[in-house]
C-alpha positions in Angstrom: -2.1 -19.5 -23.7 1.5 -19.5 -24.3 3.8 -18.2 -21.3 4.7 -15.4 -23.8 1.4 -14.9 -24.3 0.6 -14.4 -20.6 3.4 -11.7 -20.3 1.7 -9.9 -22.8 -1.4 -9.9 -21.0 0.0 -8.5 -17.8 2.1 -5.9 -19.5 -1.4 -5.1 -20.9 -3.6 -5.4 -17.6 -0.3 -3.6 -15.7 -0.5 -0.6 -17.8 -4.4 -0.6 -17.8 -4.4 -0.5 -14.0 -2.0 2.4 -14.4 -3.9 4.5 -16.8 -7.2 3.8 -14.1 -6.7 6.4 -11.8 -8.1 5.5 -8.4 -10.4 2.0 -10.0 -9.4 -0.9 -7.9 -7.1 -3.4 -9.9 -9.7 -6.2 -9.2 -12.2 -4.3 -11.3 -10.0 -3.4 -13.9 -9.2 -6.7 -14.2 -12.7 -8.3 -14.2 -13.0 -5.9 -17.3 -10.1 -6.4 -19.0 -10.8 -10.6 -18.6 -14.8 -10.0 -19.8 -13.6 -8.6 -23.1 -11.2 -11.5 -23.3 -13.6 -14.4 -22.4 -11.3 -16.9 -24.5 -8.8 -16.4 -21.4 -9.2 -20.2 -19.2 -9.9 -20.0 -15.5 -6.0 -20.8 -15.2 -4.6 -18.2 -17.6 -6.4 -16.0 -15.6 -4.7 -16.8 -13.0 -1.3 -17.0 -13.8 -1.6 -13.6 -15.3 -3.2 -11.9 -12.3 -0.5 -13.7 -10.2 2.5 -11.8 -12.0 0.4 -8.4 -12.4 0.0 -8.3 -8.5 3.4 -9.5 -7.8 4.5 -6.2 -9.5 1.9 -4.0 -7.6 3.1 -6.0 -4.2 6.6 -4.9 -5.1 6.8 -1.8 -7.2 8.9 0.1 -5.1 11.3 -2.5 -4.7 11.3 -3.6 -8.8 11.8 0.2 -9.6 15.0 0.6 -6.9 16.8 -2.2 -8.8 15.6 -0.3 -11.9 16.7 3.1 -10.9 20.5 1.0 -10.2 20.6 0.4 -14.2 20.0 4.4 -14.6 15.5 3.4 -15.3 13.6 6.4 -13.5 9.9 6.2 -13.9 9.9 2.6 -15.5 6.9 1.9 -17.5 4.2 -0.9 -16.7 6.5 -3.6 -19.5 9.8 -2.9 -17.9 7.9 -3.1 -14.1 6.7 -6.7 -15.8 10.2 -8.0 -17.4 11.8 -7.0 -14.1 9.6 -9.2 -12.0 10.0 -11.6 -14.4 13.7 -11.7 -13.6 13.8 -11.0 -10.2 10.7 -11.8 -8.8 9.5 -14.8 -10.8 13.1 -15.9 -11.3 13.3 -16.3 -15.8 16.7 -16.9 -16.8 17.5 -13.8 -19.3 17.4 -16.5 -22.1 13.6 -17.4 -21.2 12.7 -13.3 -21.1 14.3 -13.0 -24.5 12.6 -15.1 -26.2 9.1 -14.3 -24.5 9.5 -11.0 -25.9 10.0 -12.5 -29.5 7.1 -10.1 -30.9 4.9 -13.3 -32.1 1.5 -13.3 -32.2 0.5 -12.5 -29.0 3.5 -12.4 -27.3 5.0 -8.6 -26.4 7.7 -6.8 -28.9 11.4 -7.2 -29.0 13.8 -6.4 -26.2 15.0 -2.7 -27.4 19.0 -2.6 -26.9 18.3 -0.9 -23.5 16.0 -2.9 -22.2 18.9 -6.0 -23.2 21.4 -3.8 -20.8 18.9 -3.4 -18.1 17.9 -7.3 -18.2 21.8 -8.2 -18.1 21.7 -6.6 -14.8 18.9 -7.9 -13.4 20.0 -12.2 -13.1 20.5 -13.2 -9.5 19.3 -10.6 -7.9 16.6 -10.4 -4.7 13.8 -8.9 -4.0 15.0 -7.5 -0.9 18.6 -6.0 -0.5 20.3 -4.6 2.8 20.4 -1.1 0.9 16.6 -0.9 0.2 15.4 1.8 2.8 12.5 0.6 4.9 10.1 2.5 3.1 11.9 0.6 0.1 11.5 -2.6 1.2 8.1 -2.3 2.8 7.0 -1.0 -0.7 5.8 2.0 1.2 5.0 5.2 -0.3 7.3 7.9 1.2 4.6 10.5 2.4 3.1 7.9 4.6 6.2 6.7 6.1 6.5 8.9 9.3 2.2 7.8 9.5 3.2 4.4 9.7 5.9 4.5 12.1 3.9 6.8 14.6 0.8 4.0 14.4 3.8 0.8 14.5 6.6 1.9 16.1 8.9 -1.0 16.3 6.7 -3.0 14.5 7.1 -0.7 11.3 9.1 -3.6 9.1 7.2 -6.5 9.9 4.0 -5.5 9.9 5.2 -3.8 5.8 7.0 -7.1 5.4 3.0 -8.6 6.3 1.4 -6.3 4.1 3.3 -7.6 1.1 2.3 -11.0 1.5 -0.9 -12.2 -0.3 -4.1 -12.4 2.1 -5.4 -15.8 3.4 -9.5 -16.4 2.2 -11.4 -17.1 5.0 -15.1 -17.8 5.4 -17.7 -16.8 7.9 -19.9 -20.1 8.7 -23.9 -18.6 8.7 -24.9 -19.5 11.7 -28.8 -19.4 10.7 -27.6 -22.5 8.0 -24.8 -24.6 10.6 -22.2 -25.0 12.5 -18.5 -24.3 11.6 -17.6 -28.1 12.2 -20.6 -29.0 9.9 -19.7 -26.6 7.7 -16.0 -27.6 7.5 -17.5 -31.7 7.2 -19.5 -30.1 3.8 -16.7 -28.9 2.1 -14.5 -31.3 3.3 -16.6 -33.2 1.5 -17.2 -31.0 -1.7 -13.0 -31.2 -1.9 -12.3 -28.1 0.1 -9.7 -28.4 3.3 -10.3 -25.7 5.8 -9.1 -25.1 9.1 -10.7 -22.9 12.2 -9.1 -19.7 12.3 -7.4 -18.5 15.5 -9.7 -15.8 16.7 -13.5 -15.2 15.1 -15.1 -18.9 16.6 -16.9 -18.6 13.3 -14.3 -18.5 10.8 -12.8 -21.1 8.4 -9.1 -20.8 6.5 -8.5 -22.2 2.9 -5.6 -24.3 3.3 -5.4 -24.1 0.1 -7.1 -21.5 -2.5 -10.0 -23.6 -4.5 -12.8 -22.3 -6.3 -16.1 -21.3 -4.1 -18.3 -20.2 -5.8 -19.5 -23.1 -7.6 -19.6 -25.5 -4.1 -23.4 -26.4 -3.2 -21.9 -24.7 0.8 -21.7 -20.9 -1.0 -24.8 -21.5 -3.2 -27.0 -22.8 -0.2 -25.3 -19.9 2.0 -23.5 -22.2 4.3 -20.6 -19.6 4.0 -19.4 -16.2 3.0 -16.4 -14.8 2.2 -15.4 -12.5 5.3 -11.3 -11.8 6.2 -11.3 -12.7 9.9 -10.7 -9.3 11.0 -14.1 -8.4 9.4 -16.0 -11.0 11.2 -14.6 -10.3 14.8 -15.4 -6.5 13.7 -19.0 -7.7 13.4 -19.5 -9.9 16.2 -17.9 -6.6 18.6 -21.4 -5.1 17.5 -22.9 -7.6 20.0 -26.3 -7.7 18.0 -28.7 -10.1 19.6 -32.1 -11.2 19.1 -34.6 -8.9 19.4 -32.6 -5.7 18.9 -32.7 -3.1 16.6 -29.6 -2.1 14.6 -27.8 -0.1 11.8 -25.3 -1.0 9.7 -24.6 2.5 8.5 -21.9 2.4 6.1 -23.2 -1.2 5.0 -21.5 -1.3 1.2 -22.7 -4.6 -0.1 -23.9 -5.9 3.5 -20.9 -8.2 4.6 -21.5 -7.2 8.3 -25.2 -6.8 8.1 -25.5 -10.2 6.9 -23.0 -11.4 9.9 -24.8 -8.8 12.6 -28.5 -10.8 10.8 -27.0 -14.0 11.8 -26.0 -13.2 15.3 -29.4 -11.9 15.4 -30.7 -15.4 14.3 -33.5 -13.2 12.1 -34.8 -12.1 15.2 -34.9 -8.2 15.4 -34.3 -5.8 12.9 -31.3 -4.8 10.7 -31.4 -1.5 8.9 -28.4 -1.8 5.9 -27.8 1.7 4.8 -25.7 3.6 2.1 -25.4 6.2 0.4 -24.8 3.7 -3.1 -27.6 2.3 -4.4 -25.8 -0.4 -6.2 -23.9 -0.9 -3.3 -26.9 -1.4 -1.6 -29.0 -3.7 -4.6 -25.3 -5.9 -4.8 -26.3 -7.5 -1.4 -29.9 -8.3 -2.3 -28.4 -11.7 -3.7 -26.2 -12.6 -0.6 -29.2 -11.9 1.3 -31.4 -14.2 -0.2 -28.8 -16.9 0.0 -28.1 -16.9 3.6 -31.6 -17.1 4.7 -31.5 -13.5 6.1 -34.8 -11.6 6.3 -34.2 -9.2 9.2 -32.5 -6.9 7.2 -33.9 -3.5 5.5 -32.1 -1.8 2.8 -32.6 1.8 3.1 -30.6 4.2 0.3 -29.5 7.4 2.1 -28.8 10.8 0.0 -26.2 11.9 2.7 -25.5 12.6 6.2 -28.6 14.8 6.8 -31.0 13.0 5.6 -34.4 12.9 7.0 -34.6 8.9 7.9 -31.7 9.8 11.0 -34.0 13.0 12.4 -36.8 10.7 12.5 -34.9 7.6 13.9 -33.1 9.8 16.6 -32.1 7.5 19.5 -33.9 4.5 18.6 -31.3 1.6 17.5 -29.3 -0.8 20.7 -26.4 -1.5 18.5 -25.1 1.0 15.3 -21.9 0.1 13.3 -20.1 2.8 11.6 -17.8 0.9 9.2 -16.2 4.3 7.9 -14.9 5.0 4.2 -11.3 5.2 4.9 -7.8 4.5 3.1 -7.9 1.3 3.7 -4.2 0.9 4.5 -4.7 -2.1 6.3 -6.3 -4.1 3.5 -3.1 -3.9 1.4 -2.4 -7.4 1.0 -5.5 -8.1 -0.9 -5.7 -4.5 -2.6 -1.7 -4.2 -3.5 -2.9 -1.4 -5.7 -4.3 0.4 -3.2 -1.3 2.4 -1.9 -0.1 3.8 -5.4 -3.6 5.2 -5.9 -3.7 6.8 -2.3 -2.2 10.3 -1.6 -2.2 12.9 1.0 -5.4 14.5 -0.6 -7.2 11.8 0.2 -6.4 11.0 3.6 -7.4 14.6 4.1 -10.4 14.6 2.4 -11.8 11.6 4.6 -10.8 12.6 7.7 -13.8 15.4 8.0 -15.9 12.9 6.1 -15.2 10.2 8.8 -15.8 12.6 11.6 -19.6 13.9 10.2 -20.6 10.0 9.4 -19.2 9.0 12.8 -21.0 12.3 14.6 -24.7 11.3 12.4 -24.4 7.9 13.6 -24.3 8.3 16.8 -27.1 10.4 16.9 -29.1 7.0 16.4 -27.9 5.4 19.5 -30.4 4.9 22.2 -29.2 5.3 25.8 -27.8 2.4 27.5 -26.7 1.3 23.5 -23.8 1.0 21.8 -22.0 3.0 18.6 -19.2 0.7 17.5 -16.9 2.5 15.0 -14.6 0.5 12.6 -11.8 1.0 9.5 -9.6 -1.0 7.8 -6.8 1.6 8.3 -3.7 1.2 10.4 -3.3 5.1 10.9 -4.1 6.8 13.8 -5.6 9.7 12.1 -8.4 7.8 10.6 -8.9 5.7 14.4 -7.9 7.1 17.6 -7.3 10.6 16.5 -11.1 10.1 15.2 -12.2 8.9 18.3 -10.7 11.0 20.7 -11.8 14.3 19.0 -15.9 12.4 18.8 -15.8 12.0 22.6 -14.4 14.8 23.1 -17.2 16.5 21.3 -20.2 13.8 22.9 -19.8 13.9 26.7 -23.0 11.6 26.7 -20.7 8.9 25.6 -17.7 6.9 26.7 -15.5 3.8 25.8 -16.2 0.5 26.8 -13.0 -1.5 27.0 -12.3 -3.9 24.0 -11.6 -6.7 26.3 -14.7 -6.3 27.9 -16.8 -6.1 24.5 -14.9 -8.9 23.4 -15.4 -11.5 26.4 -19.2 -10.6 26.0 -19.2 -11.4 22.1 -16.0 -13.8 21.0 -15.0 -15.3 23.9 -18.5 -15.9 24.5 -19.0 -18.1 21.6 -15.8 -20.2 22.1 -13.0 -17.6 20.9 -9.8 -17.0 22.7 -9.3 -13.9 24.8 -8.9 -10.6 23.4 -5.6 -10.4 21.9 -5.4 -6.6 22.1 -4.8 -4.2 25.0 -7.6 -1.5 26.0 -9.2 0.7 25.5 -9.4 -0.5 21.0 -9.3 -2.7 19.2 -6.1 -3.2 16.6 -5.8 -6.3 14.6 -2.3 -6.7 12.4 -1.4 -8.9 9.3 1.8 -9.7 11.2 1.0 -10.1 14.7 -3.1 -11.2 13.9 -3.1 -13.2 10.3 -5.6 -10.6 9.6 -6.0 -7.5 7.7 -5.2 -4.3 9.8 -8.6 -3.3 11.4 -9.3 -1.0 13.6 -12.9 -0.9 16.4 -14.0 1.4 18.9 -16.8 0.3 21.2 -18.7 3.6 22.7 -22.0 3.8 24.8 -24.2 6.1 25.3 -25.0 6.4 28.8 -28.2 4.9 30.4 -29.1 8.2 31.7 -28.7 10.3 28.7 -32.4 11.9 27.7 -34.5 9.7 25.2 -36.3 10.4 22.3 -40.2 10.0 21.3 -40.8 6.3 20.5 -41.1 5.6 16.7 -43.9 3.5 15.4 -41.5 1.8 13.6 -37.7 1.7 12.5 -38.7 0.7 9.0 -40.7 3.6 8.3 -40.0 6.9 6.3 
């Protein structure tokens, strides 16, 4: 493709992201690419790599829009300013992309020529931009954000902007993480160990996976760091019994399976069944065959009466905004609003409440998020302990000495009683995990003749 051509292509895929509603921009763009299969692996690229430039800095593209009187700029103009500012096109090279060619966009009107003439030299940043500005932060979550940061508010935005690292979880049921590193070493890949999970490995630089004999043989997964220390906090060992209960398409289960080396049982639920039937595959590949898939209509359904108190270990990764996944969903924060934080936060508290209610004595409820605000974490917590005197916390650098440092991680880099990893301060995304136990003298249930059953 021409680079006219690609500009085209992200004004398209820009405005079709806009028009989405609340669809993440990685599936509208796996659409928009599948109806244009004549689009090469690089193309691709280059066009998803100015599209999420704009999403990373929207806020900041439309204050230097705003300056050369543009409110509400549309998806093209959002494009030919990143182009300029971002991307760094001299006016010249803008003009005569937007030629109106075959594939290449329409002419420059006469006001988008004035804007562009303002638009040379410029930064990103500027000393005027607001924080909210400059953190590409939208304004209703702005006092949210400085009540969970506090000093921190800037960097950790500055963080957010950046684009995510890919890291990989080594399956321990396959190898080791040097062996594992020596394979792709010697399939082309370079990785290094990352700082915290002792099972993680870091693309120095990004290469394609998929096709590697490591991910078809399920030496590795795909699994931000923050996600895999999330699932070794669960402390799942041979032997036990545990739920995954918000499992999506089973990235923890198959890390909690693992831990478990196939020994025990893991119960993956969901309330999506193609959630659910998109981890059959990764299954299969990692060796895993401790885990049960079991499709839940909702919080009341009869599977939790009848497994009342029977699980050691239950993980409630809960539906949340997922604030703290920003660098690698960009678009994420201009499809949030206020409605929805305040729809989830009564959804989070019932799923965190019918969880629990599958804990054993003596066992542990771990609940997670990838959401830096306290609403959806501490807030949560407090008000479910608060409600469940039969549990109480157990201190995230204990839980963390027992499961990472265990394995050859380095101490717990957070304070107790939670844990709160940061894109600035961590390398990871934002996560957030409570560790709760019921208490070893709390009454127990019936025995079950079996946790697969019903």
């Amino acid at each position: 493709m021409t680079p006219a051509a690609r500009v085209q292509a992200a004004i398209e895929l820009t405005q079709a992201i806009a028009e989405s509603g609340k669809s993440p921009a990685d599936r509208v763009a796996a659409g928009y690419f599948r109806e244009r299969r004549y689009v090469g692996a690089k193309d691709r690229a280059g066009i998803q790599g100015m599209v999420y430039d704009v999403l990373r800095g929207r806020m900041q593209l439309d204050w230097w829009l705003k300056r050369g009187g543009i409110v509400n700029p549309s998806p093209r103009l959002r494009v030919l300013a990143c182009l300029s500012i971002v991307t760094g096109w001299k006016a010249e090279e803008i003009a005569a992309a937007f030629s109106g060619e075959r594939h290449a966009p329409d002419p420059l009107t006469p006001a988008e020529q004035s804007t562009l003439k303002r638009l040379p030299g410029r930064t990103l940043d500027h000393p005027d931009q607001p924080v909210e500005v400059r953190g590409n932060l939208p304004p209703w979550l702005k006092a949210k954000f400085a009540a969970a940061l506090g000093d921190r508010l800037a960097i950790e935005l500055a963080a957010l902007n950046q684009p995510a690292s890919v890291d990989l979880r080594v399956n321990l049921i396959k190898s080791t993480r040097a062996d594992a590193q020596n394979r792709l070493r010697s399939e082309g890949i370079e990785t290094k160990p990352t700082p915290l999970s002792p099972l993680g490995l870091r693309f120095a630089a990004r290469k394609p996976l998929g096709q590697t004999a490591s991910f078809k043989d399920g030496v590795v997964e795909v699994q931000d760091e923050g996600s895999q220390i999330v699932s070794l906090l669960v402390g799942a060992k041979p032997g036990m019994r545990a739920v995954d209960f918000c499992a999506g398409a089973g990235g923890k289960a198959l890390a909690m399976a693992a831990g478990m080396d196939n020994k025990g049982h893991v119960i993956a639920c969901d309330v999506s069944k193609l959630r659910l039937e998109a981890s059959a595959k990764r299954l299969r590949r990692a060796g895993v065959h401790n885990v049960e898939r079991r499709l839940l209509a909702d919080e009341r359904d009869k599977w939790i009466k009848r497994h009342k108190r029977h699980f050691d270990r239950v993980l409630v990764d809960a539906p949340c905004t997922g604030t703290g996944a920003w660098r690698r969903n960009p678009d994420g924060r201009w499809s949030l609003d206020e409605k929805d934080l305040d729809e989830l936060k009564p959804k989070q508290a019932r799923i965190l409440a019918t969880a629990a209610r599958l804990v054993k004595p003596g066992g542990r409820l771990v609940y997670a998020t990838c959401s830096l605000l306290r609403e959806e974490n501490e807030d949560q917590v407090a008000a479910f302990l608060a409600a469940e005197p039969e549990f109480r916390i157990v201190p995230i650098d204990k839980v963390w000495a027992e499961t990472v440092t265990a394995l050859g991680g380095p101490p717990c880099p957070c304070p107790p009683p939670y844990l709160m990893l940061t894109p600035a301060r961590n390398g990871t995304d934002g996560f957030f995990a409570a560790v709760m136990e019921r208490m070893p003298g709390a009454p127990k249930s019936e025995p079950h003749p079996s946790t697969g059953s019903g």
